[in-house]
C-alpha positions as CSV (number, residue, x, y, z in Angstrom):
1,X,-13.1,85.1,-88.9
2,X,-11.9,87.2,-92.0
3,X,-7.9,87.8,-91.8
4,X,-7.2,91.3,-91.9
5,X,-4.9,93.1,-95.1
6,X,-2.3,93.6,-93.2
7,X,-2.3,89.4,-91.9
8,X,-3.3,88.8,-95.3
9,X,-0.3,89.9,-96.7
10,X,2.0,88.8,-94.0
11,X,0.9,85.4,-94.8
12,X,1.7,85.5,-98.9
13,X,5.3,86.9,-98.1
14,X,5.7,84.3,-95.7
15,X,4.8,81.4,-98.6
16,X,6.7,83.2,-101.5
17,X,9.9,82.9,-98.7
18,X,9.2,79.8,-97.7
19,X,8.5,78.1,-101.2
20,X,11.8,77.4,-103.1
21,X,9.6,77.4,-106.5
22,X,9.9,81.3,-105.4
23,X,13.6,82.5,-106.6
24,X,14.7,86.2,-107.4
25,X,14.8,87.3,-111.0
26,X,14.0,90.6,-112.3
27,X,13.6,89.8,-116.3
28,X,11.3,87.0,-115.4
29,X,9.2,88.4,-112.4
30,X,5.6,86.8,-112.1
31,X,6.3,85.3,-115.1
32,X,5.4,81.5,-116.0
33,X,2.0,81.0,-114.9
34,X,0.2,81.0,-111.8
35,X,-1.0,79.3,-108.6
36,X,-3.2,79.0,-105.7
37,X,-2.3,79.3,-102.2
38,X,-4.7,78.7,-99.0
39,X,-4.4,81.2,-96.0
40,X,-5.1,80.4,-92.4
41,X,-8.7,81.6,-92.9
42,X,-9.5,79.3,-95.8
43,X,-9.4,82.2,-98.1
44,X,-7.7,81.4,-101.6
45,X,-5.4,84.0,-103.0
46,X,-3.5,83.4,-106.8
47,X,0.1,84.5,-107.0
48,X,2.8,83.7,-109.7
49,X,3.9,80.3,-109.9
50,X,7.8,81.0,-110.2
51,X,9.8,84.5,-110.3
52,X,9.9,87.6,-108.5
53,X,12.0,90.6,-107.3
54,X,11.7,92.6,-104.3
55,X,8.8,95.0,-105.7
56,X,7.1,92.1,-107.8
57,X,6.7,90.1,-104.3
58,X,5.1,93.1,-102.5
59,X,2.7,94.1,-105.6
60,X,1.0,90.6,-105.3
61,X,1.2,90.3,-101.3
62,X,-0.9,93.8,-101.7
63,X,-3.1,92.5,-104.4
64,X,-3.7,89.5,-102.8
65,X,-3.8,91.0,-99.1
66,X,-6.7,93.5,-100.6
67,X,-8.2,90.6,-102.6
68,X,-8.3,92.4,-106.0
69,X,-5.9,93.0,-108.4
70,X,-5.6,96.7,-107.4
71,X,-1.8,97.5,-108.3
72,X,-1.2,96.3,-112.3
73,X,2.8,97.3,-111.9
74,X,4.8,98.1,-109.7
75,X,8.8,99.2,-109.0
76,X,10.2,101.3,-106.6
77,X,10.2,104.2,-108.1
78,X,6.2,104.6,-108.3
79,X,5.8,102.0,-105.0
80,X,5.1,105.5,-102.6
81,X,2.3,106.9,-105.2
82,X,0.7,103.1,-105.7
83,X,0.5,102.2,-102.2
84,X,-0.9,105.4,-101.0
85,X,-3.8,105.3,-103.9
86,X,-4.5,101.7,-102.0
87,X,-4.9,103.3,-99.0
88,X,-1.3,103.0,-97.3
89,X,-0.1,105.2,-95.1
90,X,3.8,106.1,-94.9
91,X,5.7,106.8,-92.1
92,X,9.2,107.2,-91.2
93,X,11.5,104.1,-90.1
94,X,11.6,102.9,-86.6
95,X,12.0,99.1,-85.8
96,X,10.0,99.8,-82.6
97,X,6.8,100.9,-85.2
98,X,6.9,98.2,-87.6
99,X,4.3,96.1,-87.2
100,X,3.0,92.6,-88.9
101,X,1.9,93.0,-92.4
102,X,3.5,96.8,-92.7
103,X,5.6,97.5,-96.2
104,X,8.8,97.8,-95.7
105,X,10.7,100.7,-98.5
106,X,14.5,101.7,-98.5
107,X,15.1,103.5,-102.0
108,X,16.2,100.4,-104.8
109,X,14.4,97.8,-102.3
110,X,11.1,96.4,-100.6
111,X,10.0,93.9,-98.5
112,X,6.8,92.9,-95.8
113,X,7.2,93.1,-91.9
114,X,6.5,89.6,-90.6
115,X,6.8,90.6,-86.8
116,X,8.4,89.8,-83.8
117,X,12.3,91.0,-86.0
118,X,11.5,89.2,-88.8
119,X,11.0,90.2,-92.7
120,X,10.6,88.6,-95.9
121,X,12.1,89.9,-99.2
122,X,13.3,88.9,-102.3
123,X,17.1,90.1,-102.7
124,X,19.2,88.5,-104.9
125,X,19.8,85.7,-107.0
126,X,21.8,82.7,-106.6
127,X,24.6,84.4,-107.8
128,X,24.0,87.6,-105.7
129,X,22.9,89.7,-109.1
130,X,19.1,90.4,-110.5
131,X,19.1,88.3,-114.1
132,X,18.2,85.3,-111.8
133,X,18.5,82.6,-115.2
134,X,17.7,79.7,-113.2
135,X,13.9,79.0,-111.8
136,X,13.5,79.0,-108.3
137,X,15.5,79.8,-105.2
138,X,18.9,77.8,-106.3
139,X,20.4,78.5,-102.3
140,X,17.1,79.2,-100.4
141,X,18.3,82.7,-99.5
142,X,17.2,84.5,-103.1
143,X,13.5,85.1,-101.5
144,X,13.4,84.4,-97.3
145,X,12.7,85.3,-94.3
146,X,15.6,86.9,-91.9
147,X,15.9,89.3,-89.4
148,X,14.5,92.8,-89.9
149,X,16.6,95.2,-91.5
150,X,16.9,98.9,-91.7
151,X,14.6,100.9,-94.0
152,X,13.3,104.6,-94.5
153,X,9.7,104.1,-94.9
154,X,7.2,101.9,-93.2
155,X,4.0,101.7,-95.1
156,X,0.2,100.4,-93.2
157,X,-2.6,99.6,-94.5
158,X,-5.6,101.8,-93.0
159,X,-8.8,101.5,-93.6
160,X,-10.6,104.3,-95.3
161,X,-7.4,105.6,-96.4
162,X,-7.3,107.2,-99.9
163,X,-9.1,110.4,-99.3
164,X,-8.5,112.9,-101.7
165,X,-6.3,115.9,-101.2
166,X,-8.1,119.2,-100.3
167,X,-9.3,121.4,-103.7
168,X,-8.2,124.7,-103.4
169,X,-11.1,127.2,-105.0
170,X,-9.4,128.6,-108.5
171,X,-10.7,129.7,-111.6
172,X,-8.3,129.3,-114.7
173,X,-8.8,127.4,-118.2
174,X,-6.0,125.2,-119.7
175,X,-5.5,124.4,-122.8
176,X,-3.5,121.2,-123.9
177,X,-0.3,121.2,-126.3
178,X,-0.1,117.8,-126.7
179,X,-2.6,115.0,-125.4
180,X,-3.5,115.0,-122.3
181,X,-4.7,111.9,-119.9
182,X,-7.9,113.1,-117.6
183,X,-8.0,111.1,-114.8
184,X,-10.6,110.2,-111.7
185,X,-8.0,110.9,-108.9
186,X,-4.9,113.4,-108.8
187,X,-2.7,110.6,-109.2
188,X,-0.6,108.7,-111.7
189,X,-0.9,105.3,-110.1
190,X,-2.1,102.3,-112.2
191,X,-5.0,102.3,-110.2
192,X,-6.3,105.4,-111.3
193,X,-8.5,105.4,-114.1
194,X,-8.1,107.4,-117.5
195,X,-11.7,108.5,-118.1
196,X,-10.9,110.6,-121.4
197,X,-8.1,112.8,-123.3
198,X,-7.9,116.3,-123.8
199,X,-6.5,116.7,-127.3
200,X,-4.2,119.3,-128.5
201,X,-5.6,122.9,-129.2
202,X,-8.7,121.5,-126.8
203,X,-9.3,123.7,-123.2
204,X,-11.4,123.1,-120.3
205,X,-12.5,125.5,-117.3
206,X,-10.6,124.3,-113.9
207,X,-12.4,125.6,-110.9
208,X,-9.9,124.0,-108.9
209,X,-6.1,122.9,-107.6
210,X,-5.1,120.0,-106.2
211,X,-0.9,119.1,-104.7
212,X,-0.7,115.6,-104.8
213,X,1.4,113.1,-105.4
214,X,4.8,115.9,-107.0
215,X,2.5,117.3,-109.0
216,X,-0.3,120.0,-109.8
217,X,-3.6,119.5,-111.0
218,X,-6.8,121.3,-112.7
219,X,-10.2,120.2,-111.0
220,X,-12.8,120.5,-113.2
221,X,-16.5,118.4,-113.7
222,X,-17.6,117.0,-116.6
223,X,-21.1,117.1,-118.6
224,X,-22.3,114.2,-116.0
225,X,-21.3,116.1,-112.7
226,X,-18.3,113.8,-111.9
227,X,-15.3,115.4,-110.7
228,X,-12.4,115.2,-113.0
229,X,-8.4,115.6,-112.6
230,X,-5.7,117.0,-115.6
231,X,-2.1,117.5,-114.4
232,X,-0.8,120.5,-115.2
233,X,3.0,119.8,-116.1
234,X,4.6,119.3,-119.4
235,X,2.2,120.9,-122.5
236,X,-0.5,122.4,-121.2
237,X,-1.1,126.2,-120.9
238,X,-2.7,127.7,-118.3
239,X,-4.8,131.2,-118.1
């Protein structure tokens, strides 16, 4: 039978802590080449060969748990808006909630929920800093697996997650100052894709808003039908 995501990526933390080829360096994260791991299922999943940090190991447990490479980069400080466009769902921090395979997020760290009180993350070089200039884990403590720490967020996988954020009926036009990205979701994630540009002087009629992810959006469709999103901070005006 088929592993699950959430097994799935239990099971590539749990080889990136238990493989000392695996050591913490933030300059030269999934750098160097890859290779090919086998997971109980017989599945194959390709992860970097040397280097990670904390985010870098949880981008590829993802990728690889959702077998595609869904998330092209990641830190925390877009991890919330990338795992949500994948279909995670947050929730505040309880150990008694944390189950196998969950995200783990504190702000300026990340790691995966291996169950039964245990985690994996990458933390630290061998010198307890982030430049990590040596391959690999030097002590076998710069990526492992320990007992569960505290966090704020708990992130799950949930199937059919990702459903878009409710349009609210509006009629305006905006009119881009400077280039503007138009986008197939309401969202900034890497994921998304940039269908087309709205150049400066150039206006289209929104006959919606959208809230998502800290930030406003026009919804408008385009000559095919296909719903389309433009955000509405920085250089646009709106009428």
């Amino acid at each position: 039978m088929a592993l699950s995501v959430p097994e799935r990526i239990a099971q590539i933390a749990e080889h990136f802590a238990e493989h000392d080829s695996h050591g913490y360096s933030q300059p030269n994260r999934g750098t160097g080449g890859t290779e090919t791991i086998t997971l109980s299922d017989g599945s194959k999943v390709s992860v970097t060969s040397f280097d990670v940090d904390c985010s870098e190991m949880v981008r590829q447990c993802v990728n690889g748990g959702l077998g595609k490479k869904a998330i092209a980069y990641m830190w925390t400080g877009n991890e919330d808006e990338e795992l949500k466009a994948q279909g995670f769902t947050r929730m505040g921090y309880s150990a008694s909630k944390v189950q196998r395979g969950d995200v783990l997020f504190v702000s300026g760290h990340t790691g995966v929920a291996l169950g039964n009180g245990k985690q994996a993350d990458a933390h630290g070089d061998e010198y307890g800093g982030i430049t990590g200039p040596n391959r690999g884990d030097q002590t076998g403590h710069e990526v492992e697996v320990r007992s569960l720490r505290s966090w704020t967020y708990i992130y799950r996988y949930s199937k059919g997650g990702g459903a878009q954020p409710a349009t609210v009926p509006a009629s305006f036009t905006i009119v881009a100052g400077t280039e503007r990205n138009v986008r197939s979701a309401p969202s900034t994630a890497s994921s998304t894709t940039i269908t087309g540009q709205l150049k400066p002087g150039e206006s289209v009629v929104c006959r919606g808003l959208v809230y998502a992810n800290g930030l406003a959006w026009g919804v408008y469709d385009n000559y095919s039908g296909k719903t389309r999103y433009i955000a509405l901070q920085g250089q646009v005006t709106v009428s």
